[in-house]
Backbone bond lengths (Angstrom), bond angles and torsions (degrees), N, CA, C in turn:
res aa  C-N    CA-C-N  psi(-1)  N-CA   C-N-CA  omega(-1)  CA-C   N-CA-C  phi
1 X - - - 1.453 - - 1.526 110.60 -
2 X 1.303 108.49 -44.65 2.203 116.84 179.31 1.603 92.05 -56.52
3 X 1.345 117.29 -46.10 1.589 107.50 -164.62 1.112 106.00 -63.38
4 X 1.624 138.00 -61.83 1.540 132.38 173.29 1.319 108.21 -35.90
5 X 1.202 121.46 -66.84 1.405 107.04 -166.88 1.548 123.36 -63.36
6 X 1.384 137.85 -7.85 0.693 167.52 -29.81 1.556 81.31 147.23
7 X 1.040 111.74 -106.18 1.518 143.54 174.78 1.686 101.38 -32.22
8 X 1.282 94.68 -81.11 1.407 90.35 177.29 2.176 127.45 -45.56
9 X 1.275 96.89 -25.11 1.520 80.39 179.24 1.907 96.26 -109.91
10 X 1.188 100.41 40.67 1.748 93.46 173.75 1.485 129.78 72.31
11 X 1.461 112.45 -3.34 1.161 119.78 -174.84 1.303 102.65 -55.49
12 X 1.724 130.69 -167.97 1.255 125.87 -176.42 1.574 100.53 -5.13
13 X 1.389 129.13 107.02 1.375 105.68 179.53 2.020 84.40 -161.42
14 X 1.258 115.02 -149.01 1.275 111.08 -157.14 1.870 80.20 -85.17
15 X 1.812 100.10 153.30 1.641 97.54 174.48 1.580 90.86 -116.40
16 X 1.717 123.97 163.91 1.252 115.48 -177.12 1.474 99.73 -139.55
17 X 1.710 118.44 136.74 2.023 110.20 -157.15 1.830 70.39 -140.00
18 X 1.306 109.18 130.86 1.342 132.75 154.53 1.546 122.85 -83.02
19 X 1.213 122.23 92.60 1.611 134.53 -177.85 1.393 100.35 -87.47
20 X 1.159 121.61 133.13 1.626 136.96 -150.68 1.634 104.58 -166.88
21 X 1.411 110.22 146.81 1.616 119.02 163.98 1.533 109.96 -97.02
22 X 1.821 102.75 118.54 1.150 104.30 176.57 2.019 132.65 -27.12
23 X 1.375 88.07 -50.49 1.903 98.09 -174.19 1.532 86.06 -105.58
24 X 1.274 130.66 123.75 1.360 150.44 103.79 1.706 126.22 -16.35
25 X 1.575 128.33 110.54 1.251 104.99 175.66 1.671 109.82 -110.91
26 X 1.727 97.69 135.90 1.479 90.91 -163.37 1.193 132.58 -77.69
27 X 1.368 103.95 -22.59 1.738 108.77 165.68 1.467 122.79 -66.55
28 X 1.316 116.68 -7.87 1.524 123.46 159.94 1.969 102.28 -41.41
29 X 1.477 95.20 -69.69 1.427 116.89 -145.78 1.468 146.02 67.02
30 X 1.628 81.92 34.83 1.909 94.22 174.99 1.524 96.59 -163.16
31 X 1.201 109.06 157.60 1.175 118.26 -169.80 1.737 99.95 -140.70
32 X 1.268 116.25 124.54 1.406 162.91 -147.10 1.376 119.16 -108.71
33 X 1.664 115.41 80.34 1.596 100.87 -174.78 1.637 94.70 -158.27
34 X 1.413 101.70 174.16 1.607 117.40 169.41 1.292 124.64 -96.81
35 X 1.404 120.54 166.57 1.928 125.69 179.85 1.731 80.89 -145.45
36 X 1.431 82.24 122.63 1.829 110.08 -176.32 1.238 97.97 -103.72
37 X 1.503 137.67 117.16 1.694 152.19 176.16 1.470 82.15 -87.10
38 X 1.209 98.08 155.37 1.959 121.87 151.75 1.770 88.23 -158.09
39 X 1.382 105.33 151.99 1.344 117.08 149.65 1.927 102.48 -160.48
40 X 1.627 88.17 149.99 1.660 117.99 178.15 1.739 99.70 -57.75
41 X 1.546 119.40 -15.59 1.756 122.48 -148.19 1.397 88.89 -155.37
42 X 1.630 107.89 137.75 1.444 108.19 150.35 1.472 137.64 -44.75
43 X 0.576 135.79 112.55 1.671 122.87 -175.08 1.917 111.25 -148.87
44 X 1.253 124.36 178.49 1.752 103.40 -143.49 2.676 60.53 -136.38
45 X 1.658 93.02 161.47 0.913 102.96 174.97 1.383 126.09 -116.57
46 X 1.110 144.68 27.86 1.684 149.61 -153.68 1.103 137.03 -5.46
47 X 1.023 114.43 -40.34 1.823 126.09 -175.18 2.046 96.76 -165.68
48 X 1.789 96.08 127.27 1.269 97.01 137.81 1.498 134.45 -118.75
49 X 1.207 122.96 155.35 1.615 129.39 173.28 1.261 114.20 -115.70
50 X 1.452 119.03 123.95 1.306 120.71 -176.41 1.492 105.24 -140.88
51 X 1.746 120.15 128.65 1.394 136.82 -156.09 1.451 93.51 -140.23
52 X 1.627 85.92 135.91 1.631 107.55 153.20 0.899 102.35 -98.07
53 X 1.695 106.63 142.04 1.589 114.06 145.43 1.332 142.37 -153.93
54 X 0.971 125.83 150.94 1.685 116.53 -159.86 1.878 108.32 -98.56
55 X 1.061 105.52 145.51 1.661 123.87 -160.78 1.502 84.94 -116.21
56 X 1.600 142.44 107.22 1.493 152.26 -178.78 1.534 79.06 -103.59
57 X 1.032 126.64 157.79 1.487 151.67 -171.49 1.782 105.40 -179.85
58 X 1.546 94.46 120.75 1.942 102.84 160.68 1.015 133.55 -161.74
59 X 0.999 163.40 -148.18 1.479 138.15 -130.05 1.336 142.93 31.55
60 X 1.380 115.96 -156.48 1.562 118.21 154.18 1.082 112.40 -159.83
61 X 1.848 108.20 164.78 1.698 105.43 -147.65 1.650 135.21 22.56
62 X 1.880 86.52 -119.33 1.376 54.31 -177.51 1.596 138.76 -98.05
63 X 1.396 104.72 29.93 1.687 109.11 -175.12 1.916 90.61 -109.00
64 X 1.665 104.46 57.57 1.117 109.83 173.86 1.465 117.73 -92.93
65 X 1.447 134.05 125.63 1.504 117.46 -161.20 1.605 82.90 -129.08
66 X 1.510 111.75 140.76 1.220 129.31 164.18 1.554 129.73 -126.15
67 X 1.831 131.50 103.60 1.388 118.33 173.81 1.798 89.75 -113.45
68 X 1.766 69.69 163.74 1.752 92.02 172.87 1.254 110.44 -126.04
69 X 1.318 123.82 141.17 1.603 144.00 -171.88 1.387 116.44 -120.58
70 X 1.168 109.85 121.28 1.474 122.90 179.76 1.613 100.11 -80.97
71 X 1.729 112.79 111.99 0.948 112.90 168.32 1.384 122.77 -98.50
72 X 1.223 127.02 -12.75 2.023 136.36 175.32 1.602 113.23 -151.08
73 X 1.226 93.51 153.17 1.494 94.07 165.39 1.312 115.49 -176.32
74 X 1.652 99.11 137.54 2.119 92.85 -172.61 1.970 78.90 -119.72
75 X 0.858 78.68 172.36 1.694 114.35 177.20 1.370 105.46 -146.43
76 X 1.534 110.48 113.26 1.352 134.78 166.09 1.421 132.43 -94.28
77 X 1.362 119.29 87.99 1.277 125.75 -167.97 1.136 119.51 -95.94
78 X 1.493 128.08 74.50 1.314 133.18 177.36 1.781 121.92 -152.82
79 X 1.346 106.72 138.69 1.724 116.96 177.67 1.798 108.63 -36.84
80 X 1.206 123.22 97.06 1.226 98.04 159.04 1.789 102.90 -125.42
81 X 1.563 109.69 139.10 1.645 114.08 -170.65 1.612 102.05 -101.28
82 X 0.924 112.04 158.90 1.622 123.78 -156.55 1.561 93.35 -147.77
83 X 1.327 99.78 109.24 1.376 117.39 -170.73 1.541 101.71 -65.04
84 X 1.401 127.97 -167.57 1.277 145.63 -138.53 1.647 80.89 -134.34
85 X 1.541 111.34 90.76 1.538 98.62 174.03 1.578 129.93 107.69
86 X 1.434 124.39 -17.60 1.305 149.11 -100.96 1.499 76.77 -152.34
87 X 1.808 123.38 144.08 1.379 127.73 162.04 1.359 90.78 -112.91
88 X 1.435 112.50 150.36 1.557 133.01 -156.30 1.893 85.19 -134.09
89 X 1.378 103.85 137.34 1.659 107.67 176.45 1.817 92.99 -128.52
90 X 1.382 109.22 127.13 1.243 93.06 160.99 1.535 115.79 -129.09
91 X 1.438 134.47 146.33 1.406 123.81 -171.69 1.433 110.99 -81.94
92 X 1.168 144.20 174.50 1.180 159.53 91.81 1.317 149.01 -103.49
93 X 1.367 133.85 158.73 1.540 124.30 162.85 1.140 113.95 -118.33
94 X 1.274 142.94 110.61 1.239 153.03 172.92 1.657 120.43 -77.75
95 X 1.734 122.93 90.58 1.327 92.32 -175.82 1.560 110.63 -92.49
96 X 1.412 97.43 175.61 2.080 108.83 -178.17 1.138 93.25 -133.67
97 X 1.402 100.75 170.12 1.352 131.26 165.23 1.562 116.73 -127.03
98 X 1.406 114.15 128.99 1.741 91.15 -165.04 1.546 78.53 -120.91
99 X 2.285 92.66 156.89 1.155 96.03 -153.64 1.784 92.56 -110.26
100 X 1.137 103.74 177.20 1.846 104.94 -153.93 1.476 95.63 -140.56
101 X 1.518 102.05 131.46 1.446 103.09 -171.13 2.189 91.40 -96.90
102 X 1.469 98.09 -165.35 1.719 79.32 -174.58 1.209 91.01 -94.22
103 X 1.547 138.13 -32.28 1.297 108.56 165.80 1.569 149.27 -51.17
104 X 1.112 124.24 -16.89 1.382 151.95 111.02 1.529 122.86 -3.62
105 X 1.229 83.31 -66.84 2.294 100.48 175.52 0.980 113.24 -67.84
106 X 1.496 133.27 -36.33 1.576 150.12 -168.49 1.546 100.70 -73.52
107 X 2.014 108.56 -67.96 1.459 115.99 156.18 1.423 114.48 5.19
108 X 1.531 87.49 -100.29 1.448 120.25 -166.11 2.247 107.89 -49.67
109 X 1.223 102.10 -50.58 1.754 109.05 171.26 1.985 110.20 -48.81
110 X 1.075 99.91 -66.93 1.983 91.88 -156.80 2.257 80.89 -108.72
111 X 1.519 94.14 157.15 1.277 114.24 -177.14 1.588 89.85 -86.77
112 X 1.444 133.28 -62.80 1.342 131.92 -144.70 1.676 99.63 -77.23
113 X 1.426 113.72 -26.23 1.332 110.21 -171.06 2.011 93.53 -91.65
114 X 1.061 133.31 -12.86 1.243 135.45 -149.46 1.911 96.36 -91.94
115 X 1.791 112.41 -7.57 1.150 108.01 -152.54 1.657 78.98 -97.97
116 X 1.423 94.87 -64.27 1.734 111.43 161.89 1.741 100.28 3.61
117 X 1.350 97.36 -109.44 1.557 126.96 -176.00 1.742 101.74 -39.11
118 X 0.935 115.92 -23.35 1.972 120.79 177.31 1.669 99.11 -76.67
119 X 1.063 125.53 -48.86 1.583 138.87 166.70 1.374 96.49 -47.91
120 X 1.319 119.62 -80.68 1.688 137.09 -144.81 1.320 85.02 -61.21
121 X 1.576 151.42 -54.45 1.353 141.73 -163.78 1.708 90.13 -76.26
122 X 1.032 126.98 -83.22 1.906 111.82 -174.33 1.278 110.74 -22.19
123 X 1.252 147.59 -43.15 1.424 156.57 -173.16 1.309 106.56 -69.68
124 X 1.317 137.07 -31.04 1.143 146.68 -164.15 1.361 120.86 -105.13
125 X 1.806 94.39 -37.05 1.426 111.12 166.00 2.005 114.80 88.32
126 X 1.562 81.92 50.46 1.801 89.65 -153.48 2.043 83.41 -107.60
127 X 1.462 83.88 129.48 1.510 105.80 -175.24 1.706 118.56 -123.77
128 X 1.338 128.11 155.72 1.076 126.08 179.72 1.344 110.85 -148.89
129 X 1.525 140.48 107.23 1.279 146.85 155.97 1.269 140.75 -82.36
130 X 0.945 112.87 114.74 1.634 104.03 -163.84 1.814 95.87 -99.94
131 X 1.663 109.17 127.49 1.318 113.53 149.24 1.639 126.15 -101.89
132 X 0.990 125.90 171.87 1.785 129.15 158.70 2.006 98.68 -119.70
133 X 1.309 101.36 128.25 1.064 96.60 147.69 1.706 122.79 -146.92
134 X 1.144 135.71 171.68 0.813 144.06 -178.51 1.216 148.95 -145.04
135 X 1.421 161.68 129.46 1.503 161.41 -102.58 1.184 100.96 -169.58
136 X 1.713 111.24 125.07 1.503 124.67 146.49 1.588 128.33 -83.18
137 X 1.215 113.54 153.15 1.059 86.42 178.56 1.914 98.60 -122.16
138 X 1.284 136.28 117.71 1.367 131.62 175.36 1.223 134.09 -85.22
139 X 1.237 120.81 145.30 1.585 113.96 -174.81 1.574 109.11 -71.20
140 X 1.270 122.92 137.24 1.596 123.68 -179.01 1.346 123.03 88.16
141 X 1.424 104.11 -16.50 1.540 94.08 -167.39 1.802 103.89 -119.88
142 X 1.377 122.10 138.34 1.341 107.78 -179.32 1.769 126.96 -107.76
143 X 1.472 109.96 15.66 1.162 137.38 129.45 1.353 133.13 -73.07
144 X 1.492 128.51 105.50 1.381 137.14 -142.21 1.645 85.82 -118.97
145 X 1.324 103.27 145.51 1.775 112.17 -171.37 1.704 105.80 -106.09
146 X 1.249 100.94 116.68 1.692 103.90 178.27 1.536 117.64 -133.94
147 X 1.115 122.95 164.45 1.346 140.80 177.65 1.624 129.19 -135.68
148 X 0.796 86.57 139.73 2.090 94.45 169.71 1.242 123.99 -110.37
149 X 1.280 140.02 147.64 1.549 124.71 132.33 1.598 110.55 -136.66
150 X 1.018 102.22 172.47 1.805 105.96 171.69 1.476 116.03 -94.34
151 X 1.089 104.04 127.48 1.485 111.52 159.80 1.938 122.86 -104.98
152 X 1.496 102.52 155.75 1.816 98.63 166.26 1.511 117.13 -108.80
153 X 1.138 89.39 125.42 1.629 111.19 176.35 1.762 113.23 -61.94
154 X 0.992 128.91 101.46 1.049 102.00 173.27 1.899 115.88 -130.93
């Protein structure tokens, strides 16, 4: 009876580790990494989803405003079984598109004004984080095993 339940809420159940390169380069426009399975039990994996996304943050205290932007996303729809014990590597490339405010555009256009606008966002307190995360989805179990980490865009 411990083992079903067990099973069913994911316990010993499939684990999922996102292997990633710290710096990201953005004129690539894809980003290049693995999702490492382990499980204590055989068990089969159904679909993964794996998203970038960027965390914009600005202000200060408390006139602190935060959105997040979905910059990529694949959806992987395929059987993969994950042996009883066994580390599972799987690749992907995820491309994005990152989105650019006009201060940003101005930046990136003239050097003398680019220092300007590099000031004017510190002053303001304008931030951008990029995470990856990603979701399995398993057969049987309705707790789905996921992970994050951050990467830098650069």
């Amino acid at each position: 009876m411990l083992k079903k339940v067990k099973k069913w809420l994911g316990i010993e159940g499939v684990k999922l580790e996102l292997i990633l390169p710290e710096d990201v380069d953005m004129s690539s426009g894809k980003l290049t990494g693995k999702i490492q399975f382990y499980s204590m039990h055989e068990q089969t994996v159904s679909r993964l989803k794996i998203r970038l996304i960027e965390r914009y943050t600005r202000g200060r205290k408390n006139e602190k405003v935060t959105d997040e932007f979905e910059l990529g996303e694949i959806d992987i729809s395929k059987q993969i079984q994950i042996p009883a014990g066994e580390i599972i590597e799987v690749e992907f490339k995820l491309p994005f598109k990152l989105v650019k405010s006009e201060m940003d555009s101005l930046e990136d256009k003239n050097f003398v004004l680019g220092k300007l606008v590099k000031t004017a966002k510190w002053i303001s307190g304008i931030q951008s984080e990029y995470r990856v995360e990603a979701e399995a989805d398993v057969l049987g179990t309705p707790l789905n095993p996921f992970d994050k980490k951050y990467v830098h865009i650069v």
